[in-house]
Backbone bond lengths (Angstrom), bond angles and torsions (degrees), N, CA, C in turn:
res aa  C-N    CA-C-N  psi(-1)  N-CA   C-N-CA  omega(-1)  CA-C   N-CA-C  phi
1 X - - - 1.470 - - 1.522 109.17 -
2 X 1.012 130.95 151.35 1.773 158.73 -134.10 1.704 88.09 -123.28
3 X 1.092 111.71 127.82 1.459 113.43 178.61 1.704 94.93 -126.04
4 X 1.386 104.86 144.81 1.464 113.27 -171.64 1.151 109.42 -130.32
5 X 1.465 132.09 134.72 1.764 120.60 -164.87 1.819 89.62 -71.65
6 X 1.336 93.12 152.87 1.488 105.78 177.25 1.605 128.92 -62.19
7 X 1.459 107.32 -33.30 1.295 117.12 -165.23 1.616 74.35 -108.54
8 X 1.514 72.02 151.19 1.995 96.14 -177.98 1.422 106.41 -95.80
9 X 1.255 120.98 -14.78 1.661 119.45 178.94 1.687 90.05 -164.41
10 X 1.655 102.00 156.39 0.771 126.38 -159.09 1.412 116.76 -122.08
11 X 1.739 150.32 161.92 1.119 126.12 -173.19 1.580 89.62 -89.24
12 X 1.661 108.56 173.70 1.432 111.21 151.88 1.749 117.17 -103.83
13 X 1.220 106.53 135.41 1.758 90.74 -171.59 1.968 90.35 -92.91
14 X 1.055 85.62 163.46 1.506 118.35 -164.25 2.024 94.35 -82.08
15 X 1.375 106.86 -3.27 1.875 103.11 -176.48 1.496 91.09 -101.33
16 X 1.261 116.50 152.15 1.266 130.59 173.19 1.373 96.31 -72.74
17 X 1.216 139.30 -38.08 1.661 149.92 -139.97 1.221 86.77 -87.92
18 X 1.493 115.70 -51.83 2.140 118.25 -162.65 1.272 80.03 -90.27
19 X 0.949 161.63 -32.17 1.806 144.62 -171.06 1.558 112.05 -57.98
20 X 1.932 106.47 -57.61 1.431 117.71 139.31 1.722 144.02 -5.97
21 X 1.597 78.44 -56.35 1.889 93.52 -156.76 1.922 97.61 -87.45
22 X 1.440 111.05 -26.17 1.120 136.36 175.91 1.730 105.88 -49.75
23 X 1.850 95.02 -79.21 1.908 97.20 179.21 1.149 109.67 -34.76
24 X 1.761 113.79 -58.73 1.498 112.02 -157.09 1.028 134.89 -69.40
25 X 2.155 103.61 -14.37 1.654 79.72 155.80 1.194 114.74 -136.67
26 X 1.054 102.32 47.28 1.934 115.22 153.06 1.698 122.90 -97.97
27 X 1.312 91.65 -5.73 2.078 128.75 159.92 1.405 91.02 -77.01
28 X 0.947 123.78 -83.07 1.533 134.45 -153.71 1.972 116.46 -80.03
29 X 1.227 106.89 -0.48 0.890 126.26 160.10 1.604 123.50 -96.63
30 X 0.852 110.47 -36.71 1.186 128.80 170.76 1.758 107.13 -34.83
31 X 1.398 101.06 -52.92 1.881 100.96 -143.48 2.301 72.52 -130.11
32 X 0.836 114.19 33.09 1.443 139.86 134.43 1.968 94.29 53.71
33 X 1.781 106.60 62.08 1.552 124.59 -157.02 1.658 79.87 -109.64
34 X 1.378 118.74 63.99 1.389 126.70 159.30 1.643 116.30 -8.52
35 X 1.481 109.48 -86.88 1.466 118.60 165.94 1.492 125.17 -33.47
36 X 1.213 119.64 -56.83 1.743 124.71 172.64 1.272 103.84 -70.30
37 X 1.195 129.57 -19.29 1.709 122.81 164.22 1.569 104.30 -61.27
38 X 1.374 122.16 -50.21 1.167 116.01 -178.41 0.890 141.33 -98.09
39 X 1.274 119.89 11.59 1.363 151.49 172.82 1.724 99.82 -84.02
40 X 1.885 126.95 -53.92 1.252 128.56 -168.07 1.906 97.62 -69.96
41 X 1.307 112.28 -44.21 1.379 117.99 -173.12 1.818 98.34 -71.69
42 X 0.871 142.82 -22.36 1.288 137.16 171.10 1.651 108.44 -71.80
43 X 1.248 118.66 -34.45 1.478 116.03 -159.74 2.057 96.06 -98.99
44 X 1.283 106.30 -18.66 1.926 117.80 -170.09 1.817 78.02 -84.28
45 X 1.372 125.67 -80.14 1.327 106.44 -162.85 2.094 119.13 -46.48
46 X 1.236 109.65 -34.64 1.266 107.92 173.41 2.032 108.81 -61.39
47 X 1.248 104.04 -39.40 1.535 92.12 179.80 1.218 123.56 -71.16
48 X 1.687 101.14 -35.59 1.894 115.99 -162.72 1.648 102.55 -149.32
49 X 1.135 125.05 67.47 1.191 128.64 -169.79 1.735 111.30 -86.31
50 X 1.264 106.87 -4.37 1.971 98.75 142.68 0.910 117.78 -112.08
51 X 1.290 126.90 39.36 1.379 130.35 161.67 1.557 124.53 -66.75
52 X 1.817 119.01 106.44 1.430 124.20 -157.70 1.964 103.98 -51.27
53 X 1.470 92.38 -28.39 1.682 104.97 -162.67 1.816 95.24 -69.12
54 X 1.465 103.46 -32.67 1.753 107.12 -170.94 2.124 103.90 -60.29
55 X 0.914 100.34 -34.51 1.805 111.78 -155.38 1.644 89.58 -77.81
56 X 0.936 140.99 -43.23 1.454 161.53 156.92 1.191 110.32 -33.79
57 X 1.045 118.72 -75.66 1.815 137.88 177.88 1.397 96.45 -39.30
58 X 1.652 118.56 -76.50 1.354 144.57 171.89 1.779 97.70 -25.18
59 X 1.339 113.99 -75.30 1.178 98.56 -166.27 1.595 130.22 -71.29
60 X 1.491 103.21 -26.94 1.889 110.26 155.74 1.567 108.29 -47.31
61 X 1.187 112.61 -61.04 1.569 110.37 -164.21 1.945 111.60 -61.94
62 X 1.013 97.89 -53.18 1.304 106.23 167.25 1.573 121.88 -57.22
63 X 1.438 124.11 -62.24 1.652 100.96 147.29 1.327 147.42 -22.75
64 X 1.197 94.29 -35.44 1.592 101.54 -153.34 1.611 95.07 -85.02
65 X 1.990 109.02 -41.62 1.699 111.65 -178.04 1.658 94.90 -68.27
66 X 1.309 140.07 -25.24 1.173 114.76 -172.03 1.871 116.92 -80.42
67 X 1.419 114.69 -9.86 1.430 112.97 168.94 1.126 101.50 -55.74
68 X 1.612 111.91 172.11 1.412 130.01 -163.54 2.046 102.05 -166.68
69 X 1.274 112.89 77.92 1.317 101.23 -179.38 1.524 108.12 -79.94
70 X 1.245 117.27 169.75 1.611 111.95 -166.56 1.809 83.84 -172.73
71 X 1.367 120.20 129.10 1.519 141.39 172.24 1.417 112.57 -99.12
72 X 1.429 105.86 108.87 1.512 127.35 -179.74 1.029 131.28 -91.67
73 X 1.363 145.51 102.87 1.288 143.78 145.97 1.515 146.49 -19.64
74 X 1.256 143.40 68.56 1.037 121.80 -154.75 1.906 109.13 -126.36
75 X 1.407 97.50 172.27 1.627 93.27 165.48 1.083 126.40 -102.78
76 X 1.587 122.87 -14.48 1.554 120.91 141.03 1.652 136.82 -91.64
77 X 0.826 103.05 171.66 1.839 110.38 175.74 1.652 105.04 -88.23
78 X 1.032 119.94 85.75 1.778 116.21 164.32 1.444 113.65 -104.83
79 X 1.444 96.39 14.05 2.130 105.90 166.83 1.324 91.27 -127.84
80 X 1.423 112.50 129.48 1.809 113.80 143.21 1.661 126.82 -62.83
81 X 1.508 105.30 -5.86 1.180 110.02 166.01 1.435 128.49 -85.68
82 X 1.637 120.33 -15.58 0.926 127.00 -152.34 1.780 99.09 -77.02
83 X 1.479 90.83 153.36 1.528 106.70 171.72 1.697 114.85 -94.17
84 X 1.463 89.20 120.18 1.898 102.98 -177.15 1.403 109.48 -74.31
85 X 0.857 125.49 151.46 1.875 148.23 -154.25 1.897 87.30 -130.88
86 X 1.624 122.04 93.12 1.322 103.09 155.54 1.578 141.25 -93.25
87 X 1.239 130.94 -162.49 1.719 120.01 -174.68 1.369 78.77 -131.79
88 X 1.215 114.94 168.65 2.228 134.86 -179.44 1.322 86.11 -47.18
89 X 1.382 142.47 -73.45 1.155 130.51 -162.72 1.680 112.15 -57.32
90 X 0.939 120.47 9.55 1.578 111.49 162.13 1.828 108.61 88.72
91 X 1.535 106.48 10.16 1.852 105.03 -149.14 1.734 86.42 -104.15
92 X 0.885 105.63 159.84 1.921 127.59 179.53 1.476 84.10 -82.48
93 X 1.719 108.22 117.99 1.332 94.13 153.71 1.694 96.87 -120.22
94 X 1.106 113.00 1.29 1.783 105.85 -175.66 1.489 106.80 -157.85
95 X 1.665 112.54 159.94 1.322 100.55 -177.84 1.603 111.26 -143.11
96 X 1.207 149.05 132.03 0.983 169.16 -160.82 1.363 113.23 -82.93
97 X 1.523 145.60 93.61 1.008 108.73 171.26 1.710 105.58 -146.86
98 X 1.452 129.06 179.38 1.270 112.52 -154.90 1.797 95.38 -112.93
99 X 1.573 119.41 154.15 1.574 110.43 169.94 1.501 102.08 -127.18
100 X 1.143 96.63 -171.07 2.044 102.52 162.03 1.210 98.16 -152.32
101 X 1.307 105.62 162.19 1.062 154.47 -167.73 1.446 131.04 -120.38
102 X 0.978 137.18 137.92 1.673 113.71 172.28 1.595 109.16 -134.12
103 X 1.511 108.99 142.15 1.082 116.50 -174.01 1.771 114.50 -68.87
104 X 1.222 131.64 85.95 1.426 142.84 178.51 2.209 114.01 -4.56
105 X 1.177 110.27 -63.91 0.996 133.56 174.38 1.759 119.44 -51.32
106 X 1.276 90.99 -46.48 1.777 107.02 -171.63 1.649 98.96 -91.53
107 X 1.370 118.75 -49.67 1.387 116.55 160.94 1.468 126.78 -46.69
108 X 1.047 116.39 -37.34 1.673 134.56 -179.39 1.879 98.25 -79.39
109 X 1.278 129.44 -20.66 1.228 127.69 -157.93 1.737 94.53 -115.42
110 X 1.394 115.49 -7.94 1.321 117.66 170.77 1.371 132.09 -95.48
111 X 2.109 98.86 -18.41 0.942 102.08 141.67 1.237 153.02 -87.82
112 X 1.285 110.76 -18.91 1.467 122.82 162.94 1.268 114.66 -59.26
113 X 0.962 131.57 -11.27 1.790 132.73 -158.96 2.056 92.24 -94.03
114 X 1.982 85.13 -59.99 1.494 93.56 -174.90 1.968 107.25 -43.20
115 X 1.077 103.00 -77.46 1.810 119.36 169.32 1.553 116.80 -23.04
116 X 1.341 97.48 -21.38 1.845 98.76 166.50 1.399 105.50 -75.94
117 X 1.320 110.94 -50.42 1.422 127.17 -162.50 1.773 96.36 -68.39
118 X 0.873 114.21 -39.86 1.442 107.83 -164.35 2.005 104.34 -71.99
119 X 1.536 109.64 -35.27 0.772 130.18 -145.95 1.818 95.82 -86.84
120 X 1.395 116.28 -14.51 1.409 128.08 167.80 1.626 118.99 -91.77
121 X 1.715 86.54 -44.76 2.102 87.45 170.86 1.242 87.25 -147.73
122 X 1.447 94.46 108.68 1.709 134.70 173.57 1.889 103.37 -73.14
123 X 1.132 109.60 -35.22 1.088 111.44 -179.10 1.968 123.61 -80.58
124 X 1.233 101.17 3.90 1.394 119.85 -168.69 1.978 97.06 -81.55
125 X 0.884 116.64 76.39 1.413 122.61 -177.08 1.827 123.51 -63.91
126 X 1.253 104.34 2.58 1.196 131.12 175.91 1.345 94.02 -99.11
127 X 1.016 145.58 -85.33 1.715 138.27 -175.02 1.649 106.50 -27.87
128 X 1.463 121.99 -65.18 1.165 117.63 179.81 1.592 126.96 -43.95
129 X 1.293 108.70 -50.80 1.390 145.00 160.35 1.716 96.08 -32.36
130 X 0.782 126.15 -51.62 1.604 146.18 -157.31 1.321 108.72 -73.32
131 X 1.454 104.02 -67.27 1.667 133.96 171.10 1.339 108.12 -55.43
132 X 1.230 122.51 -53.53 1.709 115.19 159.28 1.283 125.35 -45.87
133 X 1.376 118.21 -47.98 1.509 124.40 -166.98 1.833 109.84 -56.73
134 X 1.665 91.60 -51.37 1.328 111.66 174.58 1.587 119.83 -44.69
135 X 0.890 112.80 -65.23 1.550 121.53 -175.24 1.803 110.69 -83.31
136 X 1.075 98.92 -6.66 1.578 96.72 171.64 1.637 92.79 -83.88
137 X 1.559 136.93 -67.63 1.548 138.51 154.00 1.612 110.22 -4.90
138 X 1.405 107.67 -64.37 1.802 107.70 -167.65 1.581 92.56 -78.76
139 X 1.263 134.72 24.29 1.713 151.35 -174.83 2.004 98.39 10.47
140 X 1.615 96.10 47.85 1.995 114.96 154.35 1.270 108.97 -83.14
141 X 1.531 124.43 74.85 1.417 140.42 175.28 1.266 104.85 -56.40
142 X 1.497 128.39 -26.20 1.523 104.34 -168.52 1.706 100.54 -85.85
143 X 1.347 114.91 -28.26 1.507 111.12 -170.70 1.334 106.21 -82.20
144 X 1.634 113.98 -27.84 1.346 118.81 -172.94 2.212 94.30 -57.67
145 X 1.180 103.89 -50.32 1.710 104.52 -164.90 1.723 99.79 -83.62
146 X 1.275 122.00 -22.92 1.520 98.20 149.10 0.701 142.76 -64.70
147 X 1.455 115.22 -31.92 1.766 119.46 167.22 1.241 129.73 -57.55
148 X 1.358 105.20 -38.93 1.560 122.56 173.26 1.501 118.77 -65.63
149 X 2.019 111.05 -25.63 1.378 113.89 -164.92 1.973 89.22 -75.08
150 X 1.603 95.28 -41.50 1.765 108.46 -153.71 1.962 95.08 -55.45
151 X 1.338 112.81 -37.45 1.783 123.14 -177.32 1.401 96.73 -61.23
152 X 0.889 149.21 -81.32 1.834 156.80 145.23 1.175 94.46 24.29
153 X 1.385 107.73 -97.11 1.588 119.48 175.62 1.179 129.44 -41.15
154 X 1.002 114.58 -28.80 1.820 117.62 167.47 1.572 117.49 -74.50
155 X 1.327 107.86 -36.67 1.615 120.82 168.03 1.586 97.29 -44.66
156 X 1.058 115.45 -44.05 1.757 104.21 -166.47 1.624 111.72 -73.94
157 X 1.737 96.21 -28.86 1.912 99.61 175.45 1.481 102.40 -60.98
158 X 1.149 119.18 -59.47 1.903 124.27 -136.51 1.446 95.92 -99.06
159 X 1.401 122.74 -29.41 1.825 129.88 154.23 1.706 84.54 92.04
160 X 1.395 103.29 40.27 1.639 118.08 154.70 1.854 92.42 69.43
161 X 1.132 114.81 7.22 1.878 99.59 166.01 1.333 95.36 -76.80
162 X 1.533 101.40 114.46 1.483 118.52 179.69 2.011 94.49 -125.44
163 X 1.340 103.93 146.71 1.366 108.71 151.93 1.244 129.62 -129.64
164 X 1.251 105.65 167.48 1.785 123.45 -169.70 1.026 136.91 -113.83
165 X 1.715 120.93 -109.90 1.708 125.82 166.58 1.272 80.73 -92.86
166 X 1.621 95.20 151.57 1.396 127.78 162.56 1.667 115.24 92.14
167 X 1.542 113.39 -20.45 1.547 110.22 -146.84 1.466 127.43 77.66
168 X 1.949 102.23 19.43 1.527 104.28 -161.48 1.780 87.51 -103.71
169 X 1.197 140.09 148.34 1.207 164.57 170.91 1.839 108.72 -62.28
170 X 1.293 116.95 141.03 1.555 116.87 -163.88 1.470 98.88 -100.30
171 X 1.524 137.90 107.53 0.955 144.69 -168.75 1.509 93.33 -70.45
172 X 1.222 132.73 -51.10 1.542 131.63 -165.67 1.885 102.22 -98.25
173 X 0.832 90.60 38.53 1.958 103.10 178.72 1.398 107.52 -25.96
174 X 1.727 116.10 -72.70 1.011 113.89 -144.26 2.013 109.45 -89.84
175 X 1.802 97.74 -5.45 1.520 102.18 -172.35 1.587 86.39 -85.90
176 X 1.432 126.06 -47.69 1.895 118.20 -169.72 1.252 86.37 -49.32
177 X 1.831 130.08 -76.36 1.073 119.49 -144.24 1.464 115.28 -59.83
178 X 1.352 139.83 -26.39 1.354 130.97 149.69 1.526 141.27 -58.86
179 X 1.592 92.37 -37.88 1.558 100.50 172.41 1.575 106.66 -55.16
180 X 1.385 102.98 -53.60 1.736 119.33 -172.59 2.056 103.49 -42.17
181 X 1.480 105.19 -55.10 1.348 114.56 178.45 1.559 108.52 -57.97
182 X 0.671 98.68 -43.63 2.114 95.31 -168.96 1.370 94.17 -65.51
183 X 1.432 144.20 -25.49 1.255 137.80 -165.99 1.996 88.08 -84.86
184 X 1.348 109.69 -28.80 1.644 96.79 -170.88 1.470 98.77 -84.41
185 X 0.852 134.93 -11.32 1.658 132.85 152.71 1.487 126.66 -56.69
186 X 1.557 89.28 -57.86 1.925 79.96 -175.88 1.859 93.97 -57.80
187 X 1.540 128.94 -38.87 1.254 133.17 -168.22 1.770 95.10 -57.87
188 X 0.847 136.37 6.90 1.350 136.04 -173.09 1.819 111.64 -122.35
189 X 1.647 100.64 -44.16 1.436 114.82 172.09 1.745 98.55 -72.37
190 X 0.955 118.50 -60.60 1.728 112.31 -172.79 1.650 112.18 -55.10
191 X 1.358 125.49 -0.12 1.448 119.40 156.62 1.694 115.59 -62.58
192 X 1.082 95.68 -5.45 1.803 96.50 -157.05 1.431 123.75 34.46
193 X 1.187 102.91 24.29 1.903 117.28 -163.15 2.238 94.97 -99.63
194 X 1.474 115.84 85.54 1.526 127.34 -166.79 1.587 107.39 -62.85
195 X 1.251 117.53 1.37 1.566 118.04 158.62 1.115 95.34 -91.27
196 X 1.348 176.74 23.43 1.345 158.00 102.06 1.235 117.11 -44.73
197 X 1.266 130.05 -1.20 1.303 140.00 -172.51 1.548 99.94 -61.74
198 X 1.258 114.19 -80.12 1.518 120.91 154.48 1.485 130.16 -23.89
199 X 1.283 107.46 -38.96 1.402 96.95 160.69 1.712 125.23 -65.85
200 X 1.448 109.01 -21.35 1.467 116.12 -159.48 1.798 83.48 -85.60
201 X 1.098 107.95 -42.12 1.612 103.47 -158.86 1.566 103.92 -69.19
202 X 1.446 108.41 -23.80 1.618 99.59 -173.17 1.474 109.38 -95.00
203 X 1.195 122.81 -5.18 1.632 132.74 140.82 1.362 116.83 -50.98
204 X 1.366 107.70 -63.28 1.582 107.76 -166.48 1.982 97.59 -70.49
205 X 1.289 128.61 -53.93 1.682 127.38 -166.43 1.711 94.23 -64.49
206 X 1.276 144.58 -1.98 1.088 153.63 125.49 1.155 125.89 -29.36
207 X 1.381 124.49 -93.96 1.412 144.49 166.14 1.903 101.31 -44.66
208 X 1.049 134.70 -41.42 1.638 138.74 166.03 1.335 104.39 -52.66
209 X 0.767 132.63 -49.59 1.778 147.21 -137.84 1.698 81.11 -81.01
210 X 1.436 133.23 -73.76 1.070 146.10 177.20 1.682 118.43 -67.77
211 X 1.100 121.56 -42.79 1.598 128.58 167.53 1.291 127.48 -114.84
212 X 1.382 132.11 51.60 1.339 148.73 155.56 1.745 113.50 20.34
213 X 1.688 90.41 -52.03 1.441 60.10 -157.56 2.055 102.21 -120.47
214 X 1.923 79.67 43.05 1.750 95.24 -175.05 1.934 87.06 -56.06
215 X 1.461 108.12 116.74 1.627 108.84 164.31 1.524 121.61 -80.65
216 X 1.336 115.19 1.15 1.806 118.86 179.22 1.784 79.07 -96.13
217 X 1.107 145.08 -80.61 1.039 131.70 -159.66 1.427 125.24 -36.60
218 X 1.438 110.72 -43.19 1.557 112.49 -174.36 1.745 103.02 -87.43
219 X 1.047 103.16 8.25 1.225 116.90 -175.46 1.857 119.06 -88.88
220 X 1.722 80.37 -63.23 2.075 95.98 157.39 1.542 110.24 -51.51
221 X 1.363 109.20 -40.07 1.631 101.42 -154.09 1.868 91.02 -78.43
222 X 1.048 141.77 -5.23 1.182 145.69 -173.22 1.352 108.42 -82.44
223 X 1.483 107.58 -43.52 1.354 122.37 -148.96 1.657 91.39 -91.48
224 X 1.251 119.43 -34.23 1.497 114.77 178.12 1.538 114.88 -89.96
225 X 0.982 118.63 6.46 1.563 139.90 169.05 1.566 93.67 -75.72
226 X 1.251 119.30 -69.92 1.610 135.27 -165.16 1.788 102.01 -58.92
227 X 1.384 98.12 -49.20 1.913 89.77 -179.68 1.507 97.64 -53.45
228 X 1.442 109.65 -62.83 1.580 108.41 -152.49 1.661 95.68 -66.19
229 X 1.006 131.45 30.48 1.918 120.09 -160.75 1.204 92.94 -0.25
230 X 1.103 102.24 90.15 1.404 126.60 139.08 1.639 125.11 -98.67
C-alpha cells in the first residue's frame, strides 16, 4: 500500500534551516527511508523545535510506522477490493484481501506530537484536519466527533481566521471549515453502523448552536431522526 503525506500542503517557514529540514524529509519520506526520517526530525527539533512544519513531519512519520498491513484470506468478499482465488470451473472459492492495523503506542505518539502542534497554533486548520483524518482511518468515532465538536468551538474563538499552505490566511474560513465537516458526516453516515447516529447529531446541534442557520446540519439532524423513526 502507497502511503501519502497527510496534509496536502505544507507551511513554508520563513528559516532557511526549516525550509532545508522540510525538503529533506519529504525526499526521504517519499521512498519511505524510515531511519533518515528520523535522523532529519531529530536534528530540525534540536535547531527549531517550534517549528509548525516540525509537529507535521512528526506526526506523518509517526503514523505512517504505526500502520500495520497484514494480507487476509478469506471465504467471503467483505472488500470490493479483494482479489478472488478461482477453481477450473471459474467459481470464487477464496479471496485475498489486504487490512491495517495500527500499532497502539506509535498511533497514540502521533497523536500527541500532532496536539503539541495544535496546541501552539490553534489556528493551523490543517493539523486539526489531520487529527480527524487519522482517527476517522483507526474508525475511533468517539474522538474522531470530539475532535470535530472541539474545531466548531474554536471557530467561534478565532471567528474562523484559520491558516494553511504557505502561512497564507483562509479567506472562505468558515464555508471550508464546514464544507470540510459535512464530508466527516456523510464519513460517519456511510458506516451504516445506526449508533453513529448520535454522533452525527452532536456534530450537527454543534455547528447549529454557533451557525443557526447551517442548512446541512438541520438537515443531518432530520435525516437521523427518520433512520431512528423518530
Amino acid at each position: 500500500m502507497k502511503f501519502y503525506y497527510i496534509f496536502i500542503a505544507l507551511f513554508a517557514s520563513p528559516l532557511i534551516f526549516s525550509q532545508n529540514f522540510k525538503k529533506e524529509f519529504e525526499k526521504v519520506f517519499e521512498v519511505n527511508d524510515v531511519k533518515k526520517e528520523e535522523k532529519i526530525l531529530q536534528n530540525w527539533e534540536k535547531q527549531n523545535p517550534e517549528d509548525p512544519e516540525l509537529f507535521v513531519s512528526y506526526f506523518n512519520h509517526l503514523y505512517r510506522k504505526s500502520n500495520k498491513n497484514t494480507v487476509q484470506l478469506t471465504s467471503n468478499n467483505t472488500d470490493n477490493q479483494s482479489l478472488s482465488i478461482q477453481n477450473s470451473k471459474n467459481e470464487n472459492v477464496a479471496f485475498l484481501s489486504e487490512s491495517v492495523s495500527y500499532d497502539p503506542i506509535l498511533f497514540q505518539l502521533a497523536i500527541d506530537k500532532i496536539d503539541e502542534g495544535i496546541a501552539l497554533f490553534p489556528n493551523r486548520l490543517d493539523m486539526r484536519f489531520g487529527k480527524i483524518y487519522v482517527l476517522g482511518q483507526n474508525k475511533n468515532w468517539k474522538k474522531f466527533t470530539n475532535e470535530i465538536i472541539n474545531t466548531v468551538n474554536y471557530s467561534a474563538i478565532n471567528k474562523n481566521q484559520w491558516t494553511w499552505a504557505n502561512n497564507e490566511s483562509k479567506s472562505d474560513g468558515k464555508d471550508f471549515l464546514l464544507s470540510n465537516i459535512q464530508t466527516y458526516q456523510n464519513q460517519l453516515y456511510n458506516t451504516g453502523d445506526d449508533n453513529l447516529l448520535t454522533h452525527m447529531q452532536d456534530i450537527a446541534n454543534t455547528i447549529l448552536a454557533h451557525y443557526p442557520n447551517h442548512i446541512e446540519s438541520l438537515t443531518n439532524i432530520s435525516v437521523t431522526h427518520l433512520i431512528l423513526k423518530e
